[in-house]
N, C-alpha and C positions, 0 to 999 in steps of 0.2 A: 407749780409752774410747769414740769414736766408732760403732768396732766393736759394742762393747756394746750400747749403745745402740740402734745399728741392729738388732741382735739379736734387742731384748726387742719395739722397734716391730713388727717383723716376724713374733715369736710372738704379739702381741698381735689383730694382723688374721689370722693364719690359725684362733686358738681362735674370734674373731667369728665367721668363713665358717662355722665346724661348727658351733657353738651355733645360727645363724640358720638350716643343714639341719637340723640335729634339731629344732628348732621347728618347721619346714611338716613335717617328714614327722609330728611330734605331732600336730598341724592337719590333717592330710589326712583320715583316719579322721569327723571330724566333718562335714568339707563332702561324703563320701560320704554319712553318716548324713541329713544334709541333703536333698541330692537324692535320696535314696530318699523320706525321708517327704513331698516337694514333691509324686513320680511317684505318691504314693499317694494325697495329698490330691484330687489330679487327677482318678485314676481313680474317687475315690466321688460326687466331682462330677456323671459322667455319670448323667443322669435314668434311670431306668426305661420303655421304650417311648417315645422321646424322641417320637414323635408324637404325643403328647396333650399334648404341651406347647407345641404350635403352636399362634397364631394361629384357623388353619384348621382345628382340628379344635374349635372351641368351637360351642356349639349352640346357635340364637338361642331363649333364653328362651321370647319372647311365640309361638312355633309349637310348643312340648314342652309338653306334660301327662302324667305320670308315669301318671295316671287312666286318658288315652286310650290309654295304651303296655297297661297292663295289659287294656282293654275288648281290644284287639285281640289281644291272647294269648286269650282268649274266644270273640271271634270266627275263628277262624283252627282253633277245634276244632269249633265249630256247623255243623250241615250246614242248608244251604238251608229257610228255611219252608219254602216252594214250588218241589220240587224237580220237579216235573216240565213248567215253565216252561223256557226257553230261556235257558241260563244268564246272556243281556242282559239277562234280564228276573227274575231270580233274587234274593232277600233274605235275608239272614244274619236280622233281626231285623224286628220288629211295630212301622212307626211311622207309621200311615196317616193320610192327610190329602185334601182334594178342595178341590175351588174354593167348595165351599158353607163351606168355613171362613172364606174372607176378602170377607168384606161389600165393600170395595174395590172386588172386581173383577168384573168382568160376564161371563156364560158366553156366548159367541156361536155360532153351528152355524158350518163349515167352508164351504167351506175357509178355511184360515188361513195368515196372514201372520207369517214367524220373521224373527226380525231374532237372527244369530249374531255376538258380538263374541268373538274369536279373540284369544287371545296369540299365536298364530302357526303358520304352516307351516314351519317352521326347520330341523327334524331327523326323521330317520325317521321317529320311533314316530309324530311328527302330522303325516306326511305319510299314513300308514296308516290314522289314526287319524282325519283329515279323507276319505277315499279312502271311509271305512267311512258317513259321516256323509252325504255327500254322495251314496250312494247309495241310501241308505235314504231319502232326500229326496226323489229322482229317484221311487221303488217308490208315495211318498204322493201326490205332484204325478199321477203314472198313475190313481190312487185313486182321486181328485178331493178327498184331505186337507187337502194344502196347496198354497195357490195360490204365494207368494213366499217365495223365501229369501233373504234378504240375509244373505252372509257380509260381516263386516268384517276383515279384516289388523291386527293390532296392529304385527305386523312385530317383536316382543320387546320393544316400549318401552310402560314405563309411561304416558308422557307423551301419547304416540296412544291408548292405550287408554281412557285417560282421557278424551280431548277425543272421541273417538270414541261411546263411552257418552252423552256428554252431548250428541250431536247427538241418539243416541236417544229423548236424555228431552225434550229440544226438540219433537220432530215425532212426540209419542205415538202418531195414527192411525195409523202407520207398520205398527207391529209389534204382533200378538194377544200376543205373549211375547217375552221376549229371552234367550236363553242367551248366560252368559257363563265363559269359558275363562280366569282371571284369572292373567296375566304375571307378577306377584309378590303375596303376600296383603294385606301390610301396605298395602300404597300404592291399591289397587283399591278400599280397604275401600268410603271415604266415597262414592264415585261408583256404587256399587254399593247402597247404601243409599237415594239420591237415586232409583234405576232403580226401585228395591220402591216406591214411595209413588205410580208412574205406573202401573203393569204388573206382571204376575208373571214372577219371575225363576227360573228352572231354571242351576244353577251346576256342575260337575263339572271332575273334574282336579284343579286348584289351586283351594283355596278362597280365599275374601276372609274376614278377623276380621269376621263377622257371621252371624246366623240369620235373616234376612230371606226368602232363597229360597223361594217353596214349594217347589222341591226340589234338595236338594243330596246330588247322588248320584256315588258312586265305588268300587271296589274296596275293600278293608278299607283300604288305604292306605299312606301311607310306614312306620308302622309294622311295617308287616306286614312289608315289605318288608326292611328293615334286618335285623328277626327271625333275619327263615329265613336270610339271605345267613350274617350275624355266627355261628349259631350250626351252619351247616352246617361254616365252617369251623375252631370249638373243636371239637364233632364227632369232624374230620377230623384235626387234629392231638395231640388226646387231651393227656394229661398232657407231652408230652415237649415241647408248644407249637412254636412256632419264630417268624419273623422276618412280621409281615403288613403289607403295603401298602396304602391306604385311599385311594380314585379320587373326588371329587367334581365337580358340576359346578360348582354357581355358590352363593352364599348368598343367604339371603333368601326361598326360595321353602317353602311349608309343607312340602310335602308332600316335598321331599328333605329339610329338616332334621330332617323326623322319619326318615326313614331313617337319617342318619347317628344322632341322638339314639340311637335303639332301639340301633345296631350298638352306641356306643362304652358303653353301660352292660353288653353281653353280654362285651368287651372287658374292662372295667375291674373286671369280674367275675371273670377269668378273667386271671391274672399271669403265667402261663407262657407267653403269647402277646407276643410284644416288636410294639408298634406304630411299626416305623421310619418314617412317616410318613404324613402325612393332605396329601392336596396338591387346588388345584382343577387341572380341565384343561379347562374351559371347551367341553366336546365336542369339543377340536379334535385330531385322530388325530395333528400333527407334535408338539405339545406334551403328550400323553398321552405317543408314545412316546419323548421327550427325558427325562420323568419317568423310566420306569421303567429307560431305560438308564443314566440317572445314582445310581440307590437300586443297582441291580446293582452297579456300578461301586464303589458306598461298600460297603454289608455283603454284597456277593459270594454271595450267596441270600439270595431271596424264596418264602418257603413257599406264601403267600395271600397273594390280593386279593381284597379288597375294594369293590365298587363300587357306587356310590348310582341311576347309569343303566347303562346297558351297550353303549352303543351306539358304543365305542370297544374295546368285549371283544377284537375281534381282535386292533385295533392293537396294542395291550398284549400279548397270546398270540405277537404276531412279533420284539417288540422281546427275549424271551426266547430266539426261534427265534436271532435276529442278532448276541445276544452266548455265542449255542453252550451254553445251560444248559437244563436240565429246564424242564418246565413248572413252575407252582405245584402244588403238592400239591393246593391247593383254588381252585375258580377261580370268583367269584361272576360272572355278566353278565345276559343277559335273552334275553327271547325273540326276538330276533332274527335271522332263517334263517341269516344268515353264520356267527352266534355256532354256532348247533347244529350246521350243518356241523363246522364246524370241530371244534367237542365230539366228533361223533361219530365224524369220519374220524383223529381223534389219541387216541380211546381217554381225555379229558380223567375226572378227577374233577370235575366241575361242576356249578352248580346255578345256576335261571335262577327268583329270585323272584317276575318280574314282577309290571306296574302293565297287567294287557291294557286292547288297545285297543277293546275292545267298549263299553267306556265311551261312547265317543261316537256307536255306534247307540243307544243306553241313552238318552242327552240329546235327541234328539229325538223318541224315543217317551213317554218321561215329560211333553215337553212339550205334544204333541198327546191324550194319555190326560189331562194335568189341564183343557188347557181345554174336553175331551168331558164334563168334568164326573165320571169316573171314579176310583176312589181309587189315591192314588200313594203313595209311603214319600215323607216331608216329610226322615227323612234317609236315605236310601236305599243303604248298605250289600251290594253285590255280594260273590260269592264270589272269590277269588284264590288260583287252585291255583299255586305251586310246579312248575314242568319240573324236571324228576331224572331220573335214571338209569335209571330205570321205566317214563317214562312217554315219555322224548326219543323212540323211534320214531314216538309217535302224533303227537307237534307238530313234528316235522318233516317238512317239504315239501319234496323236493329239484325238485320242479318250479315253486315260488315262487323270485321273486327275494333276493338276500342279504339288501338293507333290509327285508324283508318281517318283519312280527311276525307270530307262529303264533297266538296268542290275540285274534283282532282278530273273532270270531264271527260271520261274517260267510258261512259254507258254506252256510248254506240263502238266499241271497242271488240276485236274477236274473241279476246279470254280474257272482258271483261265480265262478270265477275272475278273468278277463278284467281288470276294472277294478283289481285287485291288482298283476296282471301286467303288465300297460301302463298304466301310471300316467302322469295326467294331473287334475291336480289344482285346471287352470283352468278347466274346464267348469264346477265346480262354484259359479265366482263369478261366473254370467251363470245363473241356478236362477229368475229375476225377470222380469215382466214391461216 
């Protein structure tokens, strides 16, 4: 009986063990069906062009005008009024003005006293871009044009630029005019507004959110710029798209946000193009090429870049060199001599939209032609020719230095060469008596 017993116990736990395997192996089939449709939910997850969905790639509002995107597709096909002017001196458009418009302000004969407030000597292009200013100063002071120049240093900060302006508007007999080079738009606005109600202001580069200036003059601008960069490299990689990188510097400033603005609408135009990433790098060459080695690193090619300055183009061209892969397909940077070397001793696809720096011989002859009483463009729109593939021989200089920008107009100049080449950029803040 015992026996028995023990028997049935013991058939009873071995039909259990089977019934409870033929259950999970029932059960299995589902938990696979599971984790596949988990692995798939996953993958539709991932964004499209996951770089537009950063932080860093959004575009401050108050410096984009869809208006102004569009005028500069406009100007960007208009050839020159006055084309047979000196392209510093050169106007896309008719918007003339003199000092006999502002009752304010008094025409006085020369020579004349500038007072220059500067965002800064910081990075190349306005270390060239002051280099170019500073001797056109030197060419009018020989003249008998102008007697003083005081440059002022912002040194990058708002906060000196600001207190510095307003020493200006303090000690009015100081300065016939002030030109100002404004650090960021928004923050310069009001101090820059307070400067027009003492003196007349000539502005260029980065503007300040106002129309006060008599004259605010510059290249077509960030617009322009994003443009040609954004659409050389759709262009370039045609229907089959591929993978692009997007370099910024910093936020906040007009005139790169509309670069970026212009780029990411030729982008978001255009789907075939995956935007891995929009990053700042603050001009700094170790953090530029930490960037591009780690986007390498994650989607293992980079078709194009994208850049809103370019004056890190190499860095980035080596960081490609150091992880052993092609160039980019399309390679946007600027005119600057190291970039074009480089372009041209690697055979690169590339395109250099530049912001020349002739702009800032431009700001001080504007500002001595208005208070001559002579007519000046009130917004004074220059030409901005594109370096490509056509034309790289002519702008570049292999007997300029690397930092050297090729558009800085300055060949019919007295020591130009010389003062390009041996750069020395302090003489020019002792111009005073």
């Amino acid at each position: 009986m015992k026996k028995s017993l023990l028997f049935v116990v013991s058939l009873i736990v071995v039909m259990a063990m089977v019934l409870t395997a033929c259950a999970q192996k029932a059960e299995a089939p589902e938990v696979e069906e599971t984790e596949e449709m988990v692995a798939e939910e996953v993958e539709e997850e991932i964004p499209e062009s996951p770089g537009l969905q950063m932080e860093s790639a959004e575009v401050a509002a108050q410096f984009f005008s869809m208006d102004d995107n569009n005028q500069s597709l406009v100007w960007m096909a208009n050839e020159p009024v006055n084309p047979d002017d000196p392209i510093y001196l050169q106007y896309l458009a008719e918007d003339p003005t003199s000092i006999a418009d502002y009752p304010q302000y008094e025409q006085k004969d020369g020579p004349y006293n500038i007072c220059f407030s500067n965002a800064g000597v910081n990075n190349p292009w306005r270390v060239v871009g002051y280099t170019t200013m500073g001797e056109q100063v030197i060419q009018l002071q020989n003249e008998g044009v102008i007697d003083n120049f005081y440059h002022i240093d912002a040194q990058g900060s708002d906060e000196k630029q600001i207190a510095d302006i307003e020493d200006i508007i303090s000690n009015p007999d100081q300065c016939d005019i002030l030109i100002v080079s404004p650090n960021t738009s928004e923050a310069l606005t009001p101090v820059i507004e307070q400067a027009c109600e003492v003196m007349p202001v000539v502005m260029f580069d980065r503007f300040a959110l106002t129309d006060c200036p008599v004259v605010s003059e510059r290249p077509i601008g960030g617009y322009a710029f994003g443009i040609a960069g954004a659409q050389f490299i759709v262009d370039t990689l045609g229907e089959e798209g591929g993978n692009v990188l997007a370099i910024r510097i910093l936020p906040g400033v007009d005139v790169l946000e509309q670069r970026w603005g212009a780029a990411r609408i030729i982008f978001e135009e255009n789907p075939q193009l995956n935007i891995i990433g929009v990053e700042f790098s603050g001009y700094d060459s170790f953090e530029v090429n930490t960037i591009v080695t780690d986007y390498l690193a994650r989607f293992g090619q980079i078709d194009a870049v994208w850049m809103d300055a370019g004056g890190t183009a190499v860095t980035i061209l080596e960081a490609f060199e150091d992880a052993g892969v092609d160039y980019p397909k399309a390679m946007v940077g600027e005119d600057q001599n190291d970039y074009l070397a480089f372009w041209k001793e690697n055979g690169l696809n590339a395109i250099a939209p530049t912001f020349p720096t002739y702009q800032w011989r431009t700001a001080i002859l504007a500002a001595v032609m208005f208070l001559q009483g002579e007519t000046v463009q009130h917004h004074w729109v220059l030409p901005q020719i594109p370096v490509t593939s056509e034309n790289l021989d002519y702008y570049y200089n292999p007997d300029m230095p690397p930092l050297h920008y090729a558009q800085c107009g300055a060949e019919d100049m007295v020591n130009y060469p010389d003062a390009w080449i041996n750069v020395n950029v302090a003489k020019y803040d002792n111009l005073n008596d």
